[in-house]
C-alpha positions in Angstrom: -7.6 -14.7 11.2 -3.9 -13.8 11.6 -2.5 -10.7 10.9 1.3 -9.4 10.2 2.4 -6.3 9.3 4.8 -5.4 6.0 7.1 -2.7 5.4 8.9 -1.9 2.2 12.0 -0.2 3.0 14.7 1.8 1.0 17.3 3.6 2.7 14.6 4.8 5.5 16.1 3.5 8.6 16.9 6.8 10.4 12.9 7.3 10.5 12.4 3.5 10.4 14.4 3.8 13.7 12.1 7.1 15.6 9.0 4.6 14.8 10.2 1.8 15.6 9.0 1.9 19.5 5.1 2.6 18.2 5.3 0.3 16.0 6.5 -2.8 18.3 3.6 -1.7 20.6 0.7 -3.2 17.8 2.3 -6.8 19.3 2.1 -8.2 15.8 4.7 -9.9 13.8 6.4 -7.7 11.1 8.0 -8.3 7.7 10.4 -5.8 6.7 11.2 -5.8 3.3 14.5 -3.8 2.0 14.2 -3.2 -1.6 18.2 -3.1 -2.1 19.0 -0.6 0.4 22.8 -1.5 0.4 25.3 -3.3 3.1 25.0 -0.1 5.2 21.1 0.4 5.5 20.8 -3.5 5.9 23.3 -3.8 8.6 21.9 -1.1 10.2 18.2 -2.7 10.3 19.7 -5.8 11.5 20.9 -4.1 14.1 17.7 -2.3 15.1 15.6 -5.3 14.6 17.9 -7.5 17.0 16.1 -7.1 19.9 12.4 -8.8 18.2 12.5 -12.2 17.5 9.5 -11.2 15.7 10.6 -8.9 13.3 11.8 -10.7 10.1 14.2 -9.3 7.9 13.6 -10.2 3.8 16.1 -8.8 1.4 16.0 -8.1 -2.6 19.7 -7.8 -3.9 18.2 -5.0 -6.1 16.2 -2.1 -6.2 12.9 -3.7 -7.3 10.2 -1.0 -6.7 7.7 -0.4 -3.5 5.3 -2.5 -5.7 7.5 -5.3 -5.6 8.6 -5.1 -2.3 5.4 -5.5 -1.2 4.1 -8.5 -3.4 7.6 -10.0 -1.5 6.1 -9.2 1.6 2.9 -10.8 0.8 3.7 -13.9 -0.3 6.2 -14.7 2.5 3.2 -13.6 5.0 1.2 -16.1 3.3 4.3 -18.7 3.9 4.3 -18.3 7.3 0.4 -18.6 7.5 -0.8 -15.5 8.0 -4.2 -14.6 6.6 -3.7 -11.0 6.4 -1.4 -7.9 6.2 -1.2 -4.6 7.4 0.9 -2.4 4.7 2.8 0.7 6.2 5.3 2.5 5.2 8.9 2.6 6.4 9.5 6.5 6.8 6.8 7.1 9.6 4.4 9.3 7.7 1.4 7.1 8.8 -0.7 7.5 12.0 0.1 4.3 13.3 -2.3 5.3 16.2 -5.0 4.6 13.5 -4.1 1.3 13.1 -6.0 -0.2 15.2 -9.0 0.9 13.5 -7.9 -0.7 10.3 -7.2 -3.8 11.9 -10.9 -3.8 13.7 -12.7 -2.8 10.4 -10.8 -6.1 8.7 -11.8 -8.4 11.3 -15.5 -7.2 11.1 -15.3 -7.3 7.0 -12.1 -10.0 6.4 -12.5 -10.3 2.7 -12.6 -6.3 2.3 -9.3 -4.4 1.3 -9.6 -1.9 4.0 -7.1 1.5 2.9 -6.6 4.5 4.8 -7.5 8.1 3.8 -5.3 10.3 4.1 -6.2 14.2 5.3 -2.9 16.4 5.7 -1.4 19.4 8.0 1.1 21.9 6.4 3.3 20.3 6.5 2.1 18.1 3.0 3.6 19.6 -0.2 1.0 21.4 -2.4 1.9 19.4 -5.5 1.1 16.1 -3.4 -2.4 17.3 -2.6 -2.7 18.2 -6.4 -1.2 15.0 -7.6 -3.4 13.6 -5.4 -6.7 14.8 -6.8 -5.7 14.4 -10.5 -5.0 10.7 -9.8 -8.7 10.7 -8.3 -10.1 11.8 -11.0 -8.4 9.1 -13.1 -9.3 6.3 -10.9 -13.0 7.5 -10.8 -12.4 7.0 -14.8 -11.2 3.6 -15.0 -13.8 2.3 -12.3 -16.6 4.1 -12.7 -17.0 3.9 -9.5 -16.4 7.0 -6.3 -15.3 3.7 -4.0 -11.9 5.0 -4.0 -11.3 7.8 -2.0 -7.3 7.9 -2.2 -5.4 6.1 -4.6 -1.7 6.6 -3.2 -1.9 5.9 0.4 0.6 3.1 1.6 -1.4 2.7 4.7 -3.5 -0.7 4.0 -4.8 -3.9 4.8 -5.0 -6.3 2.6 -6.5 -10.1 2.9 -4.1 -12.5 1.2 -6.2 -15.1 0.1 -8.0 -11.8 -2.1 -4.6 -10.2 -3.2 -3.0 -13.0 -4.0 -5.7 -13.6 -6.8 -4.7 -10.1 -7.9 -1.5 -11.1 -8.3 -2.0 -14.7 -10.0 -4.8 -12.5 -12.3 -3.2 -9.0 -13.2 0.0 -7.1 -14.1 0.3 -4.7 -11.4 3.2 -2.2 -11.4 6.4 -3.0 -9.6 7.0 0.7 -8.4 4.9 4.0 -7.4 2.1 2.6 -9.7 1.5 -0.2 -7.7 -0.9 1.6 -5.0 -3.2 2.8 -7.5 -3.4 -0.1 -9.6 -4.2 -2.5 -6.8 -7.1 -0.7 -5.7 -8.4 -0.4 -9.7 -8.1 -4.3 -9.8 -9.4 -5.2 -7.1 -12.7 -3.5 -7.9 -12.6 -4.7 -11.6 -12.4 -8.4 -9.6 -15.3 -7.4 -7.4 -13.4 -7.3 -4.3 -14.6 -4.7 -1.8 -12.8 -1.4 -1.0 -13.4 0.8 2.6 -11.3 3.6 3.3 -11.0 4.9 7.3 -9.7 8.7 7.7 -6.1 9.0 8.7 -3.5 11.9 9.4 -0.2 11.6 7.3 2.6 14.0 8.0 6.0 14.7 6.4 8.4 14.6 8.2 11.1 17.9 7.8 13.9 14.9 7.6 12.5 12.6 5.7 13.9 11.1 2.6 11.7 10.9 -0.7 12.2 8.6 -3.3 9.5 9.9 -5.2 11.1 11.3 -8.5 8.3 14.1 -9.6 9.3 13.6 -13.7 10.2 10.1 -14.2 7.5 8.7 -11.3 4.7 11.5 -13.0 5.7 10.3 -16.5 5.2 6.8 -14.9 1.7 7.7 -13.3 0.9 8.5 -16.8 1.3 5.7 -18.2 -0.6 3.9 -15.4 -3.6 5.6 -16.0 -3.5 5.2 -19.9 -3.3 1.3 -19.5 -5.6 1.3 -16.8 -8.3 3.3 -19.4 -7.6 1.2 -22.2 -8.5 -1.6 -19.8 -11.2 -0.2 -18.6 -12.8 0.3 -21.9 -11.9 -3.6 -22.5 -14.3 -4.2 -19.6 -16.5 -1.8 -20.0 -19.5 -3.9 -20.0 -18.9 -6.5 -17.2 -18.0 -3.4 -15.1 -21.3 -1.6 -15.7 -23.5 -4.9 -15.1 -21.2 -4.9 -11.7 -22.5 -1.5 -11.2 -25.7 -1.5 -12.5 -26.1 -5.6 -9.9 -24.8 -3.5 -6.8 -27.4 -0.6 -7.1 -30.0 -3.0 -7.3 -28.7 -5.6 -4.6 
């Protein structure tokens, strides 16, 4: 097995830049992918990413979407040979201290999409940890299934050969929607799911692109499709649930 790391980046690299030391230390290759940042962001990572010959620089001309970004990252991964991908996110929210369990739980289960839960300090926003819970309740919906623990969290690892079939199979959104749609695909394909406990913390400077109506309103539609296509399964997914208690 041979791991890399991807990052989706837009306009991030001030906190791209404070994490940048921890993140050289997990000595694995890293694909950055800015989603049309601009000259300035882009010259700027250049510059911070000078130093490591390892660190590899991929570039959309224009905003795309997270989702995107990261679809970009995977199949250039899969390019350069690597057999899986660890998914964080550019603005430092994620424990990258817990990596290494991530990466240990993959090598143990390779075939598994291994995701981090996330459990937050004070300082997380209230309507995160609501948002949070309401798209739980959704994803419970469209799986039928308590497998996924958090829907929203960037902080994954994900074996190629098993997402790329996602991606040949399934639309999957380009932006915010693409977290939780993975994770509902994958189990409607019958790939497995584990989730490790992880800290995430905002930072007081960080820069959201998260717009609460039009990426809500977005969310919503999400979840509709993702019932109506779950109702279109409906009975291969229960005969995959009913198998797996009896297995």
């Amino acid at each position: 097995m041979k791991y890399c790391i991807i990052i989706p980046h837009y306009k991030h690299e001030v906190l791209f830049a404070q994490f940048l030391p921890s993140l050289v230390k997990l000595n694995l290759p890293c694909i950055i992918v800015d989603d049309g940042s601009g000259t300035t962001s882009t010259d700027k990572l250049t510059e911070l990413l000078a130093p490591y010959p390892e660190f590899h620089l991929v570039k959309h001309q224009s905003n795309r979407g997270k989702g995107a970004s990261v679809i970009t990252g995977c199949y250039h991964a899969s390019a350069m040979g690597f057999t899986h991908v660890m998914q964080l996110d550019a603005d430092g929210q994620h424990n990258i201290d817990d990596a290494v369990k991530l990466l240990d739980y993959s090598e143990r289960h390779p075939e598994c999409i291994i995701s981090g839960q996330p459990y937050f300090d004070e300082t997380a926003p209230l309507i995160r940890k609501y948002g949070r819970k309401i798209n739980g309740f959704w994803v419970v919906l469209e799986t039928l299934s308590f497998k996924v623990k958090d829907g929203l969290c960037g902080f994954r690892v994900y074996p190629i050969k098993q997402v790329e079939h996602l991606f040949d199979q399934y639309y999957l959104g380009p932006r915010m929607d693409f977290d939780p749609e993975l994770l509902v695909k994958a189990l409607w394909a019958n790939i497995d799911v584990h989730f490790i406990p992880t800290k995430v913390i905002y930072h007081a400077n960080t820069v959201s692109h998260f717009h609460y109506l039009q990426d809500n309103l977005m969310l919503i539609k999400l979840h509709v499709r993702l019932m109506f296509g779950m109702l279109i399964r409906l009975p291969r997914i229960l005969y995959a649930r009913i198998a797996g208690m009896w297995s």
